[in-house]
C-alpha positions in Angstrom: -27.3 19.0 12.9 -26.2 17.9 9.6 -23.6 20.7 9.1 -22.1 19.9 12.8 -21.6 16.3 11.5 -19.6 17.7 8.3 -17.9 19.5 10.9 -16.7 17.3 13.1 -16.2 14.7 9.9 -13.8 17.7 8.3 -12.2 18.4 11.8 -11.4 14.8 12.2 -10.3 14.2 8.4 -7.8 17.2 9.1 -6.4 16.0 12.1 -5.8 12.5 10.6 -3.7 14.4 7.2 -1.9 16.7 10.5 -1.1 13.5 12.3 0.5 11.8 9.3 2.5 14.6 7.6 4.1 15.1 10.8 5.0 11.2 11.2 6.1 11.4 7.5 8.2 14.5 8.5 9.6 12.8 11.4 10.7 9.6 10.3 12.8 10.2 7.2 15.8 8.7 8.0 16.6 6.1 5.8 17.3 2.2 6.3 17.4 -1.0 4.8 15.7 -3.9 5.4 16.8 -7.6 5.6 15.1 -10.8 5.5 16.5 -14.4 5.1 19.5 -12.4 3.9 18.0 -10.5 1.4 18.3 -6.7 1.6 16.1 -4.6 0.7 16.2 -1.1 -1.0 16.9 2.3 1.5 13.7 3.8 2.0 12.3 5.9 5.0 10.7 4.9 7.8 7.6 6.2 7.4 7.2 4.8 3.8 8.0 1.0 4.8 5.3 2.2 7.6 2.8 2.8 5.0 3.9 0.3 2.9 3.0 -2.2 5.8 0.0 -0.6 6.6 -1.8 -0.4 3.0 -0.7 -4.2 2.7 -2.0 -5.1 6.5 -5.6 -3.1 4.7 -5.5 -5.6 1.9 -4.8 -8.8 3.7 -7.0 -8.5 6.7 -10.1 -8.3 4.5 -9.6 -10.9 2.4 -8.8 -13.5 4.8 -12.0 -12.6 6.9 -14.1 -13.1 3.4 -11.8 -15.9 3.0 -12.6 -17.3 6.6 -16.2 -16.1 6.8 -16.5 -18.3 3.6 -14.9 -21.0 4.6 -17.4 -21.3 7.7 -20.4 -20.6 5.6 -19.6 -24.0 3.7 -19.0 -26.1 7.1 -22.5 -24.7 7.9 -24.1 -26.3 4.9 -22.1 -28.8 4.8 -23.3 -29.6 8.9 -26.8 -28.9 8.4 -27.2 -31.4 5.1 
């Protein structure tokens, strides 16, 4: 049972490094973008993509500790 789980855990893992190579291959045009007027270097797609993604992975955990925290101190704060 345990080697079928590696399995399926490799399998999976494989598809996911398939799945992104061929988004990376796909999306290599380059472009440029703007905000508030300024623009920003030419890069490809699919590395703005990543770029978004790894900081989306960065900010969405710290503002749950930051709101889980925040409502552990309006708990205390309620049951004083």
């Amino acid at each position: 049972m345990r080697n079928l789980k590696r399995i399926l855990i490799g399998v999976f893992i494989l598809l996911l490094v398939l799945v992104t190579l061929a988004f990376v291959l796909e999306n290599q045009q380059s472009i440029s973008l703007m905000f508030l007027g300024w623009a920003g270097p030419q890069l490809p797609v699919s590395l703005l993509m990543v770029i978004a993604l790894l900081i989306g992975m960065v900010i969405g955990p710290t503002l749950g500790w930051f709101v889980g925290r925040l409502s552990i101190a309006a708990r205390k704060r309620f049951v004083r």
